[in-house]
Structure formats: C-alpha cells, structure tokens
N, C-alpha and C positions, 0 to 999 in steps of 0.2 A: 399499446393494448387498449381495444374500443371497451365498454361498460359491459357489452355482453360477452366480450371475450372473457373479462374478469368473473361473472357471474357464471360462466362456464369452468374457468381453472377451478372458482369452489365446488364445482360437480364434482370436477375428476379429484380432488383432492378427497374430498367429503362422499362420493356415490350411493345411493341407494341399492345402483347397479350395474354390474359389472359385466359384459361380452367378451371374449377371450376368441378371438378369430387366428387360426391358423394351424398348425400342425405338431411339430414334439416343442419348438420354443416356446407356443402358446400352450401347450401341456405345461411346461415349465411353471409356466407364469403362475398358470392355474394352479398349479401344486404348490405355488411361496403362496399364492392369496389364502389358500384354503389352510395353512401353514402357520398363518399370523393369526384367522381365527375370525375374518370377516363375515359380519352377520347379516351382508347382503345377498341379495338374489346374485347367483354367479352362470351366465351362458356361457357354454362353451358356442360355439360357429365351426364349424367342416363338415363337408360337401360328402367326403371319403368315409368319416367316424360315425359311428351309432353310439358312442358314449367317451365321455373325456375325464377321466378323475374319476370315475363313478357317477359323473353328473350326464343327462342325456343332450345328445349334439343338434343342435339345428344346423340345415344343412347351407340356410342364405340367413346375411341379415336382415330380408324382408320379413323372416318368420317367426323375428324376437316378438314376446307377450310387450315388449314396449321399445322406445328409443331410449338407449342405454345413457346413464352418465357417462359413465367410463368407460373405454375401450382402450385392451390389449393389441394390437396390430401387428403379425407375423406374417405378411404375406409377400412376394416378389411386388416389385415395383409399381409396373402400368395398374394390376389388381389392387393396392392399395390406394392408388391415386381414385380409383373408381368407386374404389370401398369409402374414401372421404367424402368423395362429392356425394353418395347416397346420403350419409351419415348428418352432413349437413345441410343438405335440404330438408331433413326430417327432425331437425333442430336437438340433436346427439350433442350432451355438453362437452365431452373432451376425447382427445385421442393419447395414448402412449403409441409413438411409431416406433416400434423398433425393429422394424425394414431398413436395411443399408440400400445399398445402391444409389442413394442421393448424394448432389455433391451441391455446391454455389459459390459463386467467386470469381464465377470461367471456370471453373475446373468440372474435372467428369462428373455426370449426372448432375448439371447445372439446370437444365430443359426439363427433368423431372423436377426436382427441387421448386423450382418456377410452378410447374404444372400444381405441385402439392398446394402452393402459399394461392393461388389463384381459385383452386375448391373446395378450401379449407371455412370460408366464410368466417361465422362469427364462432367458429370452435375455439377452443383452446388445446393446440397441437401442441404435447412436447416431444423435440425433435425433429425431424427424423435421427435415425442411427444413434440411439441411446436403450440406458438400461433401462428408465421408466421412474417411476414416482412409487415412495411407501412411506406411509400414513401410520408411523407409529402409534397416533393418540386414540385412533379411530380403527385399525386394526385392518388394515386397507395396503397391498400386496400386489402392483402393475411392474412386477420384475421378473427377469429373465434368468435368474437364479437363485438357490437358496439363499438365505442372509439372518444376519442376527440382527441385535439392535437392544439396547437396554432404557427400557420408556420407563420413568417412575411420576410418570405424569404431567411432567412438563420437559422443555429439552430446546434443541439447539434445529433450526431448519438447516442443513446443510445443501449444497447446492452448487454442484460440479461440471465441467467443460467435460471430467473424464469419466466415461462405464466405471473402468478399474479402481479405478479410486475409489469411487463412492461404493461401489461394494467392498472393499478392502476397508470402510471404514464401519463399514454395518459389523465387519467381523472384529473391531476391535476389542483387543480384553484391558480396557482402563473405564470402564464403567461410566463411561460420558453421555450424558442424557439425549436421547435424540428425540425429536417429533416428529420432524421432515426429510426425507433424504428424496432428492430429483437431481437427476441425471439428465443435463440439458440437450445432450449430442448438439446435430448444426444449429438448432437455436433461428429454424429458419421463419417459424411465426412468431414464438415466446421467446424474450430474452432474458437471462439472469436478472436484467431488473424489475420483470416483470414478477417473477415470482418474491424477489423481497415487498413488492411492491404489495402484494395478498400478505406474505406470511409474518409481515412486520406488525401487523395488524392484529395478530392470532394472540389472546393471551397467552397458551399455551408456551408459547415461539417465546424464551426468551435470550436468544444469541442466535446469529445469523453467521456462518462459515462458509464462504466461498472458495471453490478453487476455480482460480481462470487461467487462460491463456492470452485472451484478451479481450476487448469489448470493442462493440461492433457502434453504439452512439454515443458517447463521452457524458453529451451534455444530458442525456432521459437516462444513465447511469446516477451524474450527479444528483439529478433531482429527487430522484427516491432514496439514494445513498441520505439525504438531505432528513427526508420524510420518516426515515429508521431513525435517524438520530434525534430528532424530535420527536417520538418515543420514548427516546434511553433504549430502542433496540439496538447491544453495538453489533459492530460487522468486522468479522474476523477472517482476513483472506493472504489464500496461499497460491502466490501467482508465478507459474513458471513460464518459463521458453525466455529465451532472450535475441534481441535483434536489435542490429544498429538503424540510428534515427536516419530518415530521407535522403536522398540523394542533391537534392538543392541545396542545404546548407553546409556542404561536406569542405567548403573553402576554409570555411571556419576553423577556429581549432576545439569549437562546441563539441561537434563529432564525435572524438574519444573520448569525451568525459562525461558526456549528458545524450544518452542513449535511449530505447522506450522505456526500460526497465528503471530507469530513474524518472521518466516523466509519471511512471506509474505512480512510484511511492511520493512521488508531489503531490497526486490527485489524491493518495489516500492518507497522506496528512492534513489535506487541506480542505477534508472531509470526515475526519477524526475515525477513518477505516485502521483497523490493527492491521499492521503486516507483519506475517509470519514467513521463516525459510524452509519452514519439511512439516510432513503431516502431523507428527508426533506434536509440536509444539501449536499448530495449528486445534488438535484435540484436547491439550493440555488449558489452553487457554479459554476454548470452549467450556469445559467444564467447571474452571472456576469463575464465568461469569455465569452462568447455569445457577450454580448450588451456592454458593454464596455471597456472589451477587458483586459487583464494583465496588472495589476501596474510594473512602472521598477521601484519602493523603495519602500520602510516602510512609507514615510512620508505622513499622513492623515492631513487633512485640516477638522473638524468638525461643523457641524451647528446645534442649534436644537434652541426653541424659549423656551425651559424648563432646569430646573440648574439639574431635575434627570436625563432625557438625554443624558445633555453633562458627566455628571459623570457615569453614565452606559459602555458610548462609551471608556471613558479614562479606566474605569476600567476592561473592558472587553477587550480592547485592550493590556494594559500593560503585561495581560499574555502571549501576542503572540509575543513581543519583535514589538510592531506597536506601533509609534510615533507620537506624537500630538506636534513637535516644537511648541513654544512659537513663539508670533510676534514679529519680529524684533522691533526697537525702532522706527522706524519711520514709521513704521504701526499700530505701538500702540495709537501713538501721533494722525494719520489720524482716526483709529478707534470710539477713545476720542471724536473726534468732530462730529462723527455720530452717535453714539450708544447715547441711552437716559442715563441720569445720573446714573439711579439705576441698570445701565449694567456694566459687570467686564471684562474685555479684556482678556478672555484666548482662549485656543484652546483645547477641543473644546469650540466653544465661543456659549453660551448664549445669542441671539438676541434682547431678554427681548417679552415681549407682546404687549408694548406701541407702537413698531414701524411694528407688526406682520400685514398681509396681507396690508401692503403699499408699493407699487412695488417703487416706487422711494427712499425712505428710504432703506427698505430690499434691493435691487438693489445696491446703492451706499456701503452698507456693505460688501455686497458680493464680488464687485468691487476690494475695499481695501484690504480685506483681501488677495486675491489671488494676490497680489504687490508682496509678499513670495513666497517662490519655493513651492508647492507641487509635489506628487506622484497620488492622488487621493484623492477625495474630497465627504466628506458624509453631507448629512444633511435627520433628524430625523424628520420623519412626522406621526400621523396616523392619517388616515381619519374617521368624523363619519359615522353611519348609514345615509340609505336612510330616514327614517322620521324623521335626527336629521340633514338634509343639510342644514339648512341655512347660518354655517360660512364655508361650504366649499368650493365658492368664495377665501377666507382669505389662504386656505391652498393652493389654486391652484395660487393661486398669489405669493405667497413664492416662489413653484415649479417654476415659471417661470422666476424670480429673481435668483433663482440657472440656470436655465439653462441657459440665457442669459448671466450672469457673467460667466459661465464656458465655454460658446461659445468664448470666450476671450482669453482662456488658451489651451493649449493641452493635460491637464489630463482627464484622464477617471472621472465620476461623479456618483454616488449610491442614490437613495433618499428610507431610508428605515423605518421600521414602527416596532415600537417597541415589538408590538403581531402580529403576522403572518398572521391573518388575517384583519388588519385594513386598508390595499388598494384596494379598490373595481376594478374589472374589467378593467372599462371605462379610470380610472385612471390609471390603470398599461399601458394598449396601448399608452394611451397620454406620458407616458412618455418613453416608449420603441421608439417611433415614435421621441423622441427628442434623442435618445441613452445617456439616462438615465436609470442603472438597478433600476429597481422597487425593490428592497430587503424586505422580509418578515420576522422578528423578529432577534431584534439585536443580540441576541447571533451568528444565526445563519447569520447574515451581518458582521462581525466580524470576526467569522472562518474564512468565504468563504476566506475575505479579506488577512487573514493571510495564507491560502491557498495558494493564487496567490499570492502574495509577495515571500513564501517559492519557489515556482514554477520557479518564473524570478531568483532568486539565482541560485539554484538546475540547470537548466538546463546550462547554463553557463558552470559550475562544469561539467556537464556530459558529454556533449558534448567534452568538452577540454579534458579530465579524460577517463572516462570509454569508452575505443572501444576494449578493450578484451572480447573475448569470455569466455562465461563461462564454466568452462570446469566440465561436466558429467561424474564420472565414474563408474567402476562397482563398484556399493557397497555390492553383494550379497555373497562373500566369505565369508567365515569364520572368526572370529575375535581373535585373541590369545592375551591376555594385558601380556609385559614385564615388569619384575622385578623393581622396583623405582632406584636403584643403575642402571642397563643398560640404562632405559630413562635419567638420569643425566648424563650421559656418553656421549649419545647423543647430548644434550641440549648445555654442555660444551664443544664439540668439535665445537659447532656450533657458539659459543663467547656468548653464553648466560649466566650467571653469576646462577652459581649453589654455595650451600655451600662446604668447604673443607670437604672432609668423606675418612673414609676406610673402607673397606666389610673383614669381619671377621666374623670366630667361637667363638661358646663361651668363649674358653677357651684364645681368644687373646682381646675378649671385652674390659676388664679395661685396657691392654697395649695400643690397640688404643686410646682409652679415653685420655691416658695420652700424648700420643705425640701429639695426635688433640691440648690438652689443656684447660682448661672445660670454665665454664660448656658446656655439650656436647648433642646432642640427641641420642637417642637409636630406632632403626627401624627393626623390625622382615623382611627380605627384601627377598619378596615370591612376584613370578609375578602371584599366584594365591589368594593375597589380595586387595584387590580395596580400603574398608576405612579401615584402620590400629584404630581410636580410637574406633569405635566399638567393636573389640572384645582383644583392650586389648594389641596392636600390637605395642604401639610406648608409651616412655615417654621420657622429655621435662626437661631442668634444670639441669640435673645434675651435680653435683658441686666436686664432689669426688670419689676415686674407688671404699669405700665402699655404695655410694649412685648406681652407675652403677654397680656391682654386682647384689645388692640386685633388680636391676628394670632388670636386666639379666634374675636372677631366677624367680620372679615374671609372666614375661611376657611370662615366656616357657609353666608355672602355667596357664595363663588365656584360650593365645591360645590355648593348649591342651583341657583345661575344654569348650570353646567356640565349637573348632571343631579340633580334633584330625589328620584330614586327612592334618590342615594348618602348622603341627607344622614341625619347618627348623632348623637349626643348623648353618644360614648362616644370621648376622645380619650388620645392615649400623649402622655406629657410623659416627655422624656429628658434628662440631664445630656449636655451637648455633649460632644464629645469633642476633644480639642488638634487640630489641624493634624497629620497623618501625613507619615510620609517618603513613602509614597506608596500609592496605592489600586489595589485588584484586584477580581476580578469570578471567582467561582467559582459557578461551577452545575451542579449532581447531579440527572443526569434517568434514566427508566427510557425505554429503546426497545425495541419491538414486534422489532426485528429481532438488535441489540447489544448487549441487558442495559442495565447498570448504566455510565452514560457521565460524566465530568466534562469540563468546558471550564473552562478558564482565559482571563481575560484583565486586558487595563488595564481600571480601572475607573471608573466616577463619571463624570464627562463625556465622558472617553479612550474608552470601552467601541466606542461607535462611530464616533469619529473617525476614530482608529488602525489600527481592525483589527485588534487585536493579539490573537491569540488560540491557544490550544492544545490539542486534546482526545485523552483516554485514558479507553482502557478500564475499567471498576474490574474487581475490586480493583488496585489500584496502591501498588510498594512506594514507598521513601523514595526509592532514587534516580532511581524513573521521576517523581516529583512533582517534584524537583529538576531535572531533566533539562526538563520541561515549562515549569518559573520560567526557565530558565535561556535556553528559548529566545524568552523574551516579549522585547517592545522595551523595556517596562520595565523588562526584568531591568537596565537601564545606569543604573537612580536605584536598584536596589535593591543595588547593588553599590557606592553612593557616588560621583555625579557630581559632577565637581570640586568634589573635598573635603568633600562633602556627606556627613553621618552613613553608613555600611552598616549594610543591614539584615543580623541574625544570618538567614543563610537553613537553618540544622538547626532554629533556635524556627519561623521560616513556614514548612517543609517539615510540623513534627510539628502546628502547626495544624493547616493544609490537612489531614493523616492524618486528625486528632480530628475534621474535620467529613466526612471517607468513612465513617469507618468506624461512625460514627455512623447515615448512608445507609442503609449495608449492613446495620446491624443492625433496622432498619427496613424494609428493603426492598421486604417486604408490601404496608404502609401506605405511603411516601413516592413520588410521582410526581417529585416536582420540586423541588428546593431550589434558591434563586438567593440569594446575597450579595452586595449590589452598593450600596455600595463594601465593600469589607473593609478596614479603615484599617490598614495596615502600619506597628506601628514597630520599633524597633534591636531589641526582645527578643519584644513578643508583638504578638497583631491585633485587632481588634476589628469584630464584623458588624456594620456602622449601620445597614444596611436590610436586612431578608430577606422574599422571595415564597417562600410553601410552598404547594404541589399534596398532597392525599391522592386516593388513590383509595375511592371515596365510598362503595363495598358494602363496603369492607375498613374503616372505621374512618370514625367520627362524631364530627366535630370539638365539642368542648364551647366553651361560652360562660365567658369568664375573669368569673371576680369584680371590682368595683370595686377598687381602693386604698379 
C-alpha cells in the first residue's frame, strides 16, 4: 500500500461524501448508509433515475458538486473499469467495488481484474466482488444490505475473505462491539494487511478479527501482524479451507503431517495471532478483549451459586493450563463466617442459594474472596425467559455484587452464561455499561479466556524474540535428493552426531562389517531412493559375516525384483546403534510461501501412526523448540514414563538448534532435510536415517569415495 493509497482508505473509511453509482444494489447500499444515520452528503449516480431514496440522481459522475471520498460501485464490468479510471484521475479517495465479474490467478475475469489494478492508481479499491466497508464509529454504510451491528463506542475492526460472513456477523445477537466491518472480496489492490495496517492505529480499534482463506504475501502479512502487536492490538483470526502442502516435497513423510493449515497456525503463533475454529468463538473472544481488556495471568477467581458450575469452569479450564488457586488460609477462615454452612470454600466457589440475590451477603463474599491476588475473575449466570422473570431481580442483584466488589480491585471481570443464549439483550448492555464482558457459553468463555492468557505470554516472547525477517526464497528450481552416505557427511561435518559407517561394494560389505564391529546396518546407498524399507533397500541387526552376506545378496534380489533401474553396487554398512529412549522425526523444508519450516514429530514407525506432530517457523529459538517437544505425545516417554530413564531435554532442544541452524546456513542449497528416526538418549541423539533435497541449479551433489 503507497502513502496515498493509505491516505485514501481514511477517506473511504471516514467520508465526507458519498456516490452510490448504479441501480436496485446501489439503492441497497443507499438505504443501509441512510439506515446507519450518516451525516454526509450522499449522491446517488443513474443515467435511467430521477431520484434514489428520496435523494435526486445525477445522471454521470462528471456532474457530482465534487470528487467523492467514497464510492458505492454497482455497475457491469467494462463500465466500472471506466468509472475507476475517471474516478482516479480526478483524485476520488476510494472505491467499494462490488461488481463481480472479476477474477485473478488465471482464472475467468483475470484481464478485467488486471484492467481494474492498472486504473485504479492511487485509490484505495476494496475488492472487487465484496460486500463493502461500514463504519460503525462514524456512522458510515458502503453495504449491499441491511445489517446490524452494536457500537458503544469503541469495538473490534473485523475484516473478512467472506460477503456472508461478515454480514452474518453484523447480525449477531451476543452484543460484541464492532467499529469496523470490511469485506475484502479478491483483495486485488488492498490486502487484509492493508487494512490492519490503518485500523491498528484507530483508537477506537481495540481487537482486530480476521477471517481468511488465505494470504497472498506472508512476509508484508508478518510485518504489520508485527506492527498490531506493538500496539497491544491483538489479532484474532478464523482461518478456513484446507489443502495439502506442494508437490515437491511429497517424498517426505512431512506431507501427511505438516499441511498449510499447520504452516498457518506456525505463523500465527509465531506472531502471537489467536486462532480460533468457528465464528461463535472467534466473537466470543473478540469481545472479551474489547470490554475488559487482556488478563496479565492464568489465575481466575470463580463464582457461580451452582456445584455443576463451579465444576464445568474448573474442568474446562484445567485443560487450558487456567487456575483456580485455592483461598489462602485467612480467606478461608473470613469465607467460613459468610458463606451459609452448607457452602464449601473452594474456587471456584459455590455461593450456595440460601444467600443468592442478597446484595449484602453475596457482596460481603465477593469482597473477601478478592483479599487474594487474581488475574481475572468470572462468575456463571443464566438468565430466564421473559415470561419466566420474576427471579430475575435475584440474578441482577448478584451481577451487581460482582460488579461492585470487583470495582475494588483492578482485574478485568466476565459474567458468563452457561448456554449461549441465556443473556438477554438488556442484560448484556447493562453489563457492558459496567465493563463487564457478558460471555455466552462456557466452553466458549473458557477458550476466549485461555486465548488471552496465551496472548499476554506469547506476545512478551515476540516482541523480545522474533524481529527477524522471514526470509522467502525461490523454491521453483529443480529438486535433486543426495545419496544417505553424502547427507551424513554433511550432517557430521556440521557436529551433528551421525552413526560410524563405511561406503563400500559388495565384495568389501562383510570386511566393513567387521571392522565397524556388529551388529551392524546394511543400506543399498542410491540418491535415487527415498524410503529404503519399501523396497527391500536396508536390513537392521546384523550380528555376523555370514548374516551380512546373506542380507548383501538378498537385498541386490529384492531391489532388482522391485525396480531394476534402483539396483547399485555401492552399499553404507553402519555400526547399529543401542535401543533409544525414544525416536523423533524432524524435517527442515524451504516453502514457496513461509521460508524456512521445521515439523516435529514421533518417529520410526510412530511418524504415522500417532499423528504426532508440530511445526514452526525458522529461525526458532530454544524455548520455541522446547515448547514444540514439549507439545509432542511423545514428550510423556521423553519425560520418563513410569520410571523410565528422562531424556536431558536442554542436550535435545540444543541438537535440534545444531541441525536449524545448520539449514539456515545452507539455505541456498538445502530444500529439505528429513531425520527419521533421530534416536533420543538421556544426554545426546543420533540421525539413523536422513533424506536430503538440494536445489539442483544451486549446488551439484558430488559422488562420495569408496572406504
């Protein structure tokens, strides 16, 4: 985005005035802006009308009283493209296109699309083929149908891939503060980052909601994602579609386990972005950074007047690593002498019913318990129906006993309701009005919270940590994978602990064997094999000449019968290595869209069992590679399962490092590196098998010498 594009998106956000060009869609539009209550000058534009809304039509845009901020765009394709290029020669600050017909990518209405970005100049175009942009704060309406929206003066920029969506969330009834809603469609001038990039800025703006499909530059993604977060504006995104990762590295066994939808949630841990799975929780989490703002800890302070409640909140929480401290001893004691006998002092604590809608009882509880440190403090409400109010008195008396005690303290406060919909309207305001979030269905108060907990870490982390650029390169060369013996050659020069071997013909096999000392591995060692047990390429054990002999001829037998064109007369003989505490699977690949990627996972037969698996961005420090071990399944044998050895995880954390940064310093040349198994013991690892990818214009694998 150029200075003046930017200086153009605050037109069209902020307008003085408004053009509405086209026919019943541009009626539409006309009818939400006039709807919302904007106090600017509003043209209608047609050729055909003599009045639009009540307002009277000019029939070109030659004959507006001025060149408009903002412009509504409902016209067929070639007329639109014609209507831009007027627009911005006559220095018009923005467009909403929402004309279809455009396409990009190669795909239909690619040459329009082109035409549009080419007369577009220094406007600020959102779309084509979207719903448009509305200005809750300002009162400002470039939409293509009715919509709601609840503004109590400040709110959340939302900012979607999808029309439907983002009007689907204009109508939502959970009372989530909005200021911004834009609907990106093709995103063929402006991109989602462009607009965090303005609205991070806005005091107004204080949570930013994305929903994508995907992003079109990773690295001017990161950088403003970078630029929100040095605010403290956080970014809260709902990312669908899924697709498998490239075609080039598909030999691997990366593939199945490290797809884009994981390279995703790499980038947006590794940018302290929330990621959420469905709109609801995506809203929910908006809201409670909105109204009362980021927890700085884990520790919750609990209330409900029910014992399934307070065990829903503990037990929903405990999966998010969110604590519910116990009362000190001399809060317990204070407790005792408030709570009715048949109450139990915990946290969360159980109010009981006997003392429920008595503002001075409930009050004085609330009082005491907060004598303790918290983080943030919930209590569980649902309200009845309207022909079932008569105790809801009882429940707003509660509410007000939290708010007041918590006007005492300096944590943020949630009052939230078990089923999503059991806080009525009237109620959500009153209590937004007190900057209490209203939260709708505990699972979904629970995430948000663990959400924002992870969020005030994370960001810490990021800021101090990650200010490297990520670096893009060409990935579209050609791919050449080198021999296993030349990649261990590598690996070992680089202090990486490979097994002892020697590369030999057949007829020295069993001599190696013997000096190695057995039992020993046997490896058919062809940089035109990727998995050696498939067809027959590798045996394991062997304990004597006449057992390696015999797995010599054997193995010349299979590969020939497999595939004739595999068969070498150049074989890796390896001194076995002990039994490990346990095996992992680390592979360093280069992507066309996210640099430099590692995945983790179990390794050796586990790799696709289990699943198990974790990827990050590089460069990656120590505690994000620990943090990544620590979330494997096998981190539970790497920690010593019943009574089993632990592994030292600072020696496997500083491996893992030695073989990034090894990558990285390779960069250039290295497409792909796969370790699989890495045999893990209590102090250091060892790569038993490694697959290497060069890229083939950058570096010409040599052919190793005999032993």
């Amino acid at each position: 985005m150029t200075p003046n594009q930017r200086k153009n998106l605050l037109r069209l956000l902020k307008p003085r005035h408004i053009a509405f060009i086209g026919g019943a869609d541009a009626e539409t539009a006309l009818r939400s802006c006039q709807r919302i209550g904007f106090s600017g000058n509003i043209w209608p534009v047609n050729l055909k009308r003599n009045v639009m809304c009540g307002l009277p039509c000019y029939s070109s845009i030659e004959l507006l009283p001025e060149v408009p901020d903002a412009v509504f765009l409902a016209i067929p394709t070639q007329p639109a493209i014609d209507t831009v290029r007027w627009l911005a020669e006559h220095g018009a600050g923005g467009v909403v296109c929402y004309t279809a017909g455009f396409g990009s990518d190669g795909k239909e209405g690619g040459e329009s699309d082109q035409a549009l970005v080419e007369v577009a100049g220094d406007m600020a175009i959102v779309g084509p083929n979207c719903y448009g942009v509305i200005n809750f704060m300002d009162r400002v309406a470039l939409w293509p149908f009715a919509h709601g929206g609840f503004n109590p003066g400040y709110g959340a920029a939302i900012i979607t891939q999808s029309g439907m969506l983002s009007s689907d969330i204009t109508m939502n009834q959970r009372s989530v503060p909005l200021a911004y809603m834009v609907s990106a469609g093709n995103q063929s001038i402006l991109q989602l980052e462009d607009y965090i990039d303005v609205m991070c800025e806005l005091e107004e703006v204080r949570a930013i909601g994305l929903h994508i499909e995907g992003l079109k530059d990773i690295e001017s993604f990161s950088r403003i994602a970078l630029k929100a977060l040095k605010l403290n504006k956080p970014i809260v995104v709902l990312k669908t579609g899924t697709s498998k990762i490239g075609g080039q590295l598909t030999i691997s066994h990366t593939g199945s386990l490290s797809g884009t939808n994981e390279l995703y949630q790499a980038l947006f841990d590794r940018l302290s972005i929330i990621s959420v799975t469905n709109p609801a929780q995506l809203l929910e989490t908006l809201k409670l950074i909105c109204i009362s703002g980021i927890p700085k800890g884990n520790r919750l302070m609990g209330f409900t007047c029910s014992g399934g409640g307070a065990t829903m909140l503990a037990d929903f929480a405990e999966k998010l690593d969110l604590e519910f401290p116990q009362p000190t001893l001399l809060v317990e004691k204070d407790l005792i002498k408030k709570l009715p006998a048949i109450a139990n002092v915990t946290n969360p604590l159980d109010y009981t019913t006997p003392i429920w809608g008595n503002p001075e009882k409930v009050t004085a509880v609330f009082e005491a318990a907060f004598e303790d440190h918290y983080d943030l403090a919930v209590i569980v409400q649902d309200y009845p129906l309207p022909d079932c109010d008569e105790s809801k008195p009882y429940y707003l008396n509660d509410a007000q006993s939290f708010i007041h005690a918590l006007s005492k303290t300096n944590i943020p406060g949630i009052l939230c309701s078990t089923l999503s919909e059991n806080i009525d309207q009237k109620t959500r305001e009153f209590l937004i009005e007190n900057n209490i979030t209203p939260a709708q269905g505990i699972i979904e108060t629970v995430n948000a919270i663990g959400a924002c907990v992870w969020y005030h870490s994370q960001r810490s982390f990021v800021l101090d940590k990650v200010s490297k650029k990520f670096t893009i390169l060409d990935c579209t060369s050609d791919l050449v994978q080198i021999d296993e013996h030349a990649a261990k050659a590598e690996l070992g020069a680089a202090g990486i602990n490979v097994p002892e071997s020697k590369l030999v013909n057949t007829r020295d096999v069993s001599k190696a064997a013997q000096q190695l000392g057995f039992p020993v591995a046997l490896k058919l060692n062809s940089q035109h094999i990727a998995h050696k047990t498939e067809i027959g390429a590798v045996a394991i054990a062997l304990n004597d000449r006449l057992e390696v002999d015999k797995a010599t001829l054997q193995m010349q037998i299979d590969v020939g019968n497999a595939d004739p064109t595999l068969s070498t007369d150049r074989f890796l003989v390896e001194k076995m290595q002990p039994k490990p505490l346990a095996e992992l699977m680390v592979n360093i690949r280069q992507d066309s869209q996210f640099g430099m990627v590692m995945t983790l996972s179990s390794g050796g037969i586990l790799i696709e069992l289990l699943e198990d698996a974790v990827t990050v961005i590089l460069p990656a420090f120590e505690s994000e590679i620990l943090n990544a071990i620590n979330q494997l399944k096998i981190s539970t044998i790497l920690n010593g399962y019943r009574g089993s050895q632990a592994v030292n995880k600072t020696a496997l954390v500083n491996d893992v490092k030695r073989i990034i940064d090894y990558a990285i310093k390779n960069k250039n040349r290295i497409a792909e590196i796969e370790i699989n198994p890495l045999f893990v013991y209590s102090n250091e690892s060892y790569a038993v098998d490694v697959l290497m990818q060069l890229y083939q214009s950058k570096s010409k694998p040599t052919t190793a010498k005999l032993a």
